[in-house]
MIMI-162351 format. One line per field, with one value per residue (C-alpha): residue number from 1; x, y, z. Coordinates in nm, 4 decimals. Each point is the difference from the previous one (the first is absolute). Example, Ala and Ser with C-alpha at 12.3 -4.5 7.8 and 13.67 -1.06 7.14 Angstrom:
<atoms>
n 1|2 .
xx 1.2300|0.1370 .
yy -0.4500|0.3440 .
zz 0.7800|-0.0660 .
</atoms>
This chain:
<atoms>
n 1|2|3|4|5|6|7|8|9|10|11|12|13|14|15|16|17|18|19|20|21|22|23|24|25|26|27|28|29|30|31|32|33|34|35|36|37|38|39|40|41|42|43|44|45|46|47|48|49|50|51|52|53|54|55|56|57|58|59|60|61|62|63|64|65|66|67|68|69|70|71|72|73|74|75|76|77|78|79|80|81|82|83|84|85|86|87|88|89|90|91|92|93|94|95|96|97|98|99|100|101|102|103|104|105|106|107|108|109|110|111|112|113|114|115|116|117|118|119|120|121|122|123|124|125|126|127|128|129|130|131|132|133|134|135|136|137|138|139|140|141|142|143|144|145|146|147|148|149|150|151|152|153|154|155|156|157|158|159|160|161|162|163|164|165|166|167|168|169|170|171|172|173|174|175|176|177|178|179|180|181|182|183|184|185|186|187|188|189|190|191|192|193|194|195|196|197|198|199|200|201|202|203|204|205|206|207|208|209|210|211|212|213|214|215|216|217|218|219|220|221|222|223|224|225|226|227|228|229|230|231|232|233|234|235|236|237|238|239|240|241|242|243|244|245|246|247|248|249|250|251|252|253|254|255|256|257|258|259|260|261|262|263|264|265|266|267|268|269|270|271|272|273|274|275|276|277|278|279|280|281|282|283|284|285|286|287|288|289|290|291|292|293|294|295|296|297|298|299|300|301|302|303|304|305|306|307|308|309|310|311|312|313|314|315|316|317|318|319|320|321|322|323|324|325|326|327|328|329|330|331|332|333|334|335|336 .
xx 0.0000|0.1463|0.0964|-0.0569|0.1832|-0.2046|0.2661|-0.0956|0.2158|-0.0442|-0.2964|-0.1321|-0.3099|-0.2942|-0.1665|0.3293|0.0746|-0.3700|-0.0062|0.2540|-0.1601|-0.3819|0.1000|0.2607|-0.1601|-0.3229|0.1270|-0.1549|0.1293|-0.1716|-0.0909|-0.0283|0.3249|0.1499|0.2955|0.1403|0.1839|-0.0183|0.2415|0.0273|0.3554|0.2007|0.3084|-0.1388|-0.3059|-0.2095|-0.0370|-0.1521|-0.2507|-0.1621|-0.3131|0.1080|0.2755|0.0626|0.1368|0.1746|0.0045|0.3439|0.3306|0.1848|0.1174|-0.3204|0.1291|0.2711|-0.2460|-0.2382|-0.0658|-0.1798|0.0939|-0.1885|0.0689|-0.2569|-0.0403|0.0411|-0.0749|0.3104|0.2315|0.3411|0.0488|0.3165|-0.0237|0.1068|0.3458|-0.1519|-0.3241|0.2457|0.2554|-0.3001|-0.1581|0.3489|0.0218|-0.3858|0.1509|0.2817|-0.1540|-0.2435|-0.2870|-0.3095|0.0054|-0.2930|-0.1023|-0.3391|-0.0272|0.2932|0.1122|0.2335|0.2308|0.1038|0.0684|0.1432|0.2396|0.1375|0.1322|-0.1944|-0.1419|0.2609|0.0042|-0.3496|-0.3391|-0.2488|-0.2853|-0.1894|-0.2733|0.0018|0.0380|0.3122|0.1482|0.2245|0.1339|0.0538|0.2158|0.1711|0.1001|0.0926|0.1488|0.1246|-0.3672|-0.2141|-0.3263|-0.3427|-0.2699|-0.2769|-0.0648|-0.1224|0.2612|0.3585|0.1039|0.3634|-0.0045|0.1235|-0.0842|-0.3337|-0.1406|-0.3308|-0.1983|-0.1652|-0.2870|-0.2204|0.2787|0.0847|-0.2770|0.1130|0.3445|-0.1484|-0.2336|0.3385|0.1819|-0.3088|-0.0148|0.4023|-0.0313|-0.3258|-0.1207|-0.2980|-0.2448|0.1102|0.0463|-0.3284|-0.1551|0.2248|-0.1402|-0.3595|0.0841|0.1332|-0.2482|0.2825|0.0405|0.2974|0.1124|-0.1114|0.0679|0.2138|0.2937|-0.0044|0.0119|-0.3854|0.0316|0.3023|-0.1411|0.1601|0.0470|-0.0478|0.3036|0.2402|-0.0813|0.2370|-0.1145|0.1833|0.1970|0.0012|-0.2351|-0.2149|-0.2428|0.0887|-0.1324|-0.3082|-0.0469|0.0852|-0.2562|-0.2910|0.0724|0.0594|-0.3347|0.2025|0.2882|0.2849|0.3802|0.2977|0.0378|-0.3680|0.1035|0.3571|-0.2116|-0.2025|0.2573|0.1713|0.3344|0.1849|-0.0612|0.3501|-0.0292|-0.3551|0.1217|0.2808|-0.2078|-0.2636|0.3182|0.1097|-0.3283|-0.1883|0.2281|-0.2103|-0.0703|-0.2764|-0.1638|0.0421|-0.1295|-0.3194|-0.0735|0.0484|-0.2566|-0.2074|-0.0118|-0.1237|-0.2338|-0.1653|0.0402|-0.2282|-0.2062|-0.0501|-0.0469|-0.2525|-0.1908|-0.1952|0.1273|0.1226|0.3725|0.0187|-0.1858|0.2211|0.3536|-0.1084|-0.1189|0.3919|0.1602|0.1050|-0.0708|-0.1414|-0.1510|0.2823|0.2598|-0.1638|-0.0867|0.3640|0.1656|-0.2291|0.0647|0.3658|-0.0028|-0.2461|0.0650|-0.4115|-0.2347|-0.2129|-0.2960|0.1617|0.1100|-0.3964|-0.0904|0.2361|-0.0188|-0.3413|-0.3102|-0.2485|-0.3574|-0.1927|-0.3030|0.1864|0.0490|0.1989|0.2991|-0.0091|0.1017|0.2453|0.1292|0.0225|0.1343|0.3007|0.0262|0.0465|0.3054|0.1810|-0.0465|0.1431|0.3169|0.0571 .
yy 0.0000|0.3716|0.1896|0.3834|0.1669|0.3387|0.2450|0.2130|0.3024|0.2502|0.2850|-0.2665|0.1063|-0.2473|-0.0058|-0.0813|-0.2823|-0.1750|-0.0041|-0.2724|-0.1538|-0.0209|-0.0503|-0.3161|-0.1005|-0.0640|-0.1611|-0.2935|-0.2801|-0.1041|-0.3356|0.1978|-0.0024|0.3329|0.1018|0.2012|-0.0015|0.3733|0.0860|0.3527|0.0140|0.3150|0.1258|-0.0098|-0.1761|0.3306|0.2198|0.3714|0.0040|0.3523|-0.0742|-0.3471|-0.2141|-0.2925|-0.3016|-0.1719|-0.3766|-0.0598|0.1976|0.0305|-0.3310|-0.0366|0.1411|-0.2492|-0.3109|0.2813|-0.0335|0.3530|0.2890|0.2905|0.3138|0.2406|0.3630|0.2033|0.3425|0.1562|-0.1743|0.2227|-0.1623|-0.1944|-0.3404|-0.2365|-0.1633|-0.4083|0.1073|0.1275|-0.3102|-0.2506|0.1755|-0.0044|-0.3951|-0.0882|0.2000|-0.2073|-0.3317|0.0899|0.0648|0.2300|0.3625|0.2005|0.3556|0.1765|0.3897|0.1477|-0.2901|0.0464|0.2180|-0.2686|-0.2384|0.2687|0.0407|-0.3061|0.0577|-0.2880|0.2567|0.1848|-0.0089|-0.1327|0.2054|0.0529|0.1581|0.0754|0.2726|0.2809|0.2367|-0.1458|-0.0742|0.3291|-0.0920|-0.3066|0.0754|0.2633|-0.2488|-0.2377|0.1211|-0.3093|-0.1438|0.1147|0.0883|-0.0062|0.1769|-0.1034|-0.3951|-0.1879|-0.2441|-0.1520|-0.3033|-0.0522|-0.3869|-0.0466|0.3604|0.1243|0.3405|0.1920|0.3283|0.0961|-0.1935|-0.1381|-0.0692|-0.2615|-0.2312|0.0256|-0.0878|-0.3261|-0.0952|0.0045|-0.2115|-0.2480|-0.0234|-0.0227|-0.2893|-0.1953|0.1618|0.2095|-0.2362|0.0189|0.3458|0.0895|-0.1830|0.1713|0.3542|-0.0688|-0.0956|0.3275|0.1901|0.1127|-0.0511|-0.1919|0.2962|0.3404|0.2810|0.2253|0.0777|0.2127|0.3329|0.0073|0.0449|0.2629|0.3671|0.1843|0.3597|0.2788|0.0348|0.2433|0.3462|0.1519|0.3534|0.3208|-0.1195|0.1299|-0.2986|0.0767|0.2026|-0.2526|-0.2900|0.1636|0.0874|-0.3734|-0.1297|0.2335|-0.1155|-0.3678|-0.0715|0.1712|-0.1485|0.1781|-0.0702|0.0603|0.2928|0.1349|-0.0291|0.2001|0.2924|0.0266|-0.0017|0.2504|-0.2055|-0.2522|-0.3578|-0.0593|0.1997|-0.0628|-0.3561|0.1213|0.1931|-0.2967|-0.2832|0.2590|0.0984|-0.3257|-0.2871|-0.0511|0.0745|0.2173|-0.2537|-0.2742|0.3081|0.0117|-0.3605|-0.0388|0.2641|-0.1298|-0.3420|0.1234|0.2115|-0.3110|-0.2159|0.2721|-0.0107|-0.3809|0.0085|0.2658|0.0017|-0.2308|0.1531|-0.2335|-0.0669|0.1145|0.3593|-0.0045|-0.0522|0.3029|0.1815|-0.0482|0.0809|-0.3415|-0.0239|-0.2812|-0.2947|-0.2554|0.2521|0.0952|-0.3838|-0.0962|0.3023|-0.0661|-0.3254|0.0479|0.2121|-0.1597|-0.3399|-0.0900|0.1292|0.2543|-0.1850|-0.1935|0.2883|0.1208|-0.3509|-0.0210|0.3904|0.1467|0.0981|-0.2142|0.0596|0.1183|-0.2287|-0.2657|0.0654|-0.3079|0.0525|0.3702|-0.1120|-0.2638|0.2677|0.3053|-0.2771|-0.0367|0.3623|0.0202|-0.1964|0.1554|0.2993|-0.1627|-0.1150|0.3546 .
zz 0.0000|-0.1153|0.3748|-0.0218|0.3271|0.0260|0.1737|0.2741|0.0344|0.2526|-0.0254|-0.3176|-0.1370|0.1172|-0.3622|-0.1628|0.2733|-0.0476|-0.4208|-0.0124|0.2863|-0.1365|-0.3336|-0.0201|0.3092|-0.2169|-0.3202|-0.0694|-0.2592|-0.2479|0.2373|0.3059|0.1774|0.1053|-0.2178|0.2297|0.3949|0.0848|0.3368|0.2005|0.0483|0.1633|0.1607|0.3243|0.1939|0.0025|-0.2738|0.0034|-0.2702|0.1280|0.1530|0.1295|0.1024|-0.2334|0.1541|-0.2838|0.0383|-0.1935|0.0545|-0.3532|0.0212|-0.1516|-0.3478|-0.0334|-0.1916|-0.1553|-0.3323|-0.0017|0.2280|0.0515|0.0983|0.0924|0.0346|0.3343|0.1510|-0.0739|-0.3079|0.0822|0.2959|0.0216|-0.0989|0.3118|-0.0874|0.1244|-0.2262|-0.3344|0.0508|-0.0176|-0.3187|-0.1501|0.1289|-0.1464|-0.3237|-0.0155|-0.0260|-0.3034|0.2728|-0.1560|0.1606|-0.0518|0.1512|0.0388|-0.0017|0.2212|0.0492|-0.2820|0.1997|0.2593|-0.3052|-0.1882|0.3115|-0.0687|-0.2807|-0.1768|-0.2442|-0.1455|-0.3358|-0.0685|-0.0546|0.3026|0.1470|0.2995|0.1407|-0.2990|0.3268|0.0818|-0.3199|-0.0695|0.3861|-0.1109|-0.2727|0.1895|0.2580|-0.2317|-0.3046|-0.1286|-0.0385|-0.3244|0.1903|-0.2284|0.1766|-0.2439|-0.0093|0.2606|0.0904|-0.1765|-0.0104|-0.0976|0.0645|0.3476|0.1035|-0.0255|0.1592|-0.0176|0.0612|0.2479|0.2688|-0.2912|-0.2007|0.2026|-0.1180|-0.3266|0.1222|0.1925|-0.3153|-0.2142|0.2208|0.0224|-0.4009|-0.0177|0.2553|-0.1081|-0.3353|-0.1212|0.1620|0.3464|-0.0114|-0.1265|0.2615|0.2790|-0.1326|-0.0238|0.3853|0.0545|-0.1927|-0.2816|-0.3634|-0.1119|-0.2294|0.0998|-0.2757|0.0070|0.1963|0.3291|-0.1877|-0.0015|0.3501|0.0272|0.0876|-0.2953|0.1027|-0.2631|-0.1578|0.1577|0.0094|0.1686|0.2154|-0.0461|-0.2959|-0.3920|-0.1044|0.2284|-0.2775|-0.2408|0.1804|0.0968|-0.3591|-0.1170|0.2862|-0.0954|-0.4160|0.0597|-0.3122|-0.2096|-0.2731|0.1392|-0.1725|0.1546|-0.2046|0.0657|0.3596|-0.0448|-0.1730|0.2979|0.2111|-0.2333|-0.0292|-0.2198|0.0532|0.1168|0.2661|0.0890|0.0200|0.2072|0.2491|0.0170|0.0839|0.2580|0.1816|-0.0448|-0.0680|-0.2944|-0.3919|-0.0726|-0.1773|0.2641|0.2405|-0.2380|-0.0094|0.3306|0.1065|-0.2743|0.1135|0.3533|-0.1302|-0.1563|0.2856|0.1909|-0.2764|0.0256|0.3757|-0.0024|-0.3138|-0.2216|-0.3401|-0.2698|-0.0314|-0.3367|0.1069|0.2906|-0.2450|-0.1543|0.3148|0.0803|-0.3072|-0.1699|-0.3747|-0.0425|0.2880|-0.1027|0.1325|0.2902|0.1030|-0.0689|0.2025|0.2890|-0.0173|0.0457|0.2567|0.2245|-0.1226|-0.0733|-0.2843|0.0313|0.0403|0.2425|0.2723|-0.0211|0.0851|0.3031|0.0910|-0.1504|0.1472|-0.0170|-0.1393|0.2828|-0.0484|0.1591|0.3724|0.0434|-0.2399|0.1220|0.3539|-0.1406|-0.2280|0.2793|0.2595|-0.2433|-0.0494|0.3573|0.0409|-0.3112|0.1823|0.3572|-0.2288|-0.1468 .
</atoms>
């Protein structure tokens, strides 16, 4: 039977701890044997997990015969990384054992070392501090999880599940899987990456500085087809130096400036509005719907229609999906 050793750091974050748990705990064979031996193992006997103290039933001798480690997310991911706790990661590494992380839970394993080199992710909140802290990993805010073979990691909380549900179908195929997510209420394959969920902020517009009228210009014009050079004989300058100023003031192009502010113009369009997504492409200044679906698409990772499903009003006839809807409002707004 495949052993997953869930590791409990210090300050871990209850939700991360119990995915693993719930999930591999419940996977069922296809003749009813469990396919997995799930273990709390830790450092120490008692771990702080914030509103409770977990008592861990296996010290990390428990990661030695693991054919799965886990490595959860905690309260605060810069702390330093116990030297027993790094050494027996390192060890597990070592011996071809499968390390996976959920949401900050990337920094301990980053700490190790184990990811240098290789492409990550975890919480889009924490993903520029992750890269700062560890330069030597190539840190993707938008997708959901990676799996480089023996080292996996994924976003944040929810993003766990699809972590598990990968494993499962790695371990035991489609079948298996599929069964383990209707169990946890999940799809198998959720579309999209996690940039449907990032809170883009308008692009930068930066207070007191030159652009300042120019940006307020751009963002009051955004229907209209505006070229680079239309935008330089606003701002009564040559392109070169308009491109200049923008690099300088905004870390951006003015073009990348004006999709960007395009983009969340529509995204407030889809939230708030029932208008069509081809009135709404124009309504933001893309010529035609195929461009606007495809820049949308790459920014936020999801089509159009998609984001309004997952973000949008709903009709107000229906009572029910209004309170589903607002409830999920709500919590986007706790995570901002």
């Amino acid at each position: 039977m495949h052993t997953v050793a869930v590791l409990a750091l210090d300050q871990v974050i209850p939700f991360d701890l119990s995915t693993p748990l719930e999930v591999f705990a419940r996977t069922r064979l296809p003749d009813g044997r469990p396919g997995y031996r799930v273990r709390v193992c830790a450092e120490r006997p008692e771990v702080n997990a914030g509103a409770f103290t977990l008592r861990a039933p296996w010290g990390l001798e428990g990661l030695r015969d693991a054919d799965t480690v886990i490595v959860p997310g905690t309260a605060d991911p810069t702390a330093p990384l116990p030297p027993a706790v790094r050494d027996a990661l390192r060890a597990a590494a070592a011996r071809g054992t499968r390390i996976a992380s959920i949401c900050s839970g990337t920094f301990p394993l980053a700490a190790t070392g184990l990811l240098d080199g290789l492409r990550a992710t975890t919480h889009w909140a924490a993903a520029v501090a992750l890269a700062e802290r560890h330069p030597a990993v190539e840190v993707d805010p938008d997708v959901l999880y990676v799996d480089n073979g023996q080292f996996l990691t994924s976003a944040g909380a929810a993003a766990g599940l699809d972590l598990c549900l990968h494993l499962i179908r790695r371990d035991y195929g489609s079948a298996v899987a599929a069964h383990a997510a209707r169990l946890s209420v999940m799809p198998l394959e959720r579309e999209g990456g996690q940039a449907q969920f990032i809170v883009h902020d308008l692009p930068p517009r930066p207070r007191g500085a030159t652009l300042e009228p120019l940006l307020d210009w751009l963002q009051e014009n955004l229907a209209r087809e505006l070229s680079l050079a239309d935008i330089a004989a606003h701002a009564g300058t040559s392109t070169r130096t308009l491109i200049r100023r923008f690099r300088e003031q905004t870390g951006t192009t003015p073009l990348q400036w004006l999709h960007r502010a395009r983009v969340r113009q529509a995204q407030h369009l889809l939230e708030t509005t029932d208008h069509p997504v081809e009135g709404i492409a124009a309504r933001v200044g893309f010529g035609s719907p195929t461009a606007f679906r495809d820049r949308f698409k790459r920014t936020t990772g999801v089509s159009p229609h998609t984001y309004r499903r997952t973000f949008g009003s709903p009709p107000p006839q229906n009572q029910t999906n209004y309170l589903i809807a607002a409830t999920g409002r709500a919590s986007r707004r706790a995570v901002r």
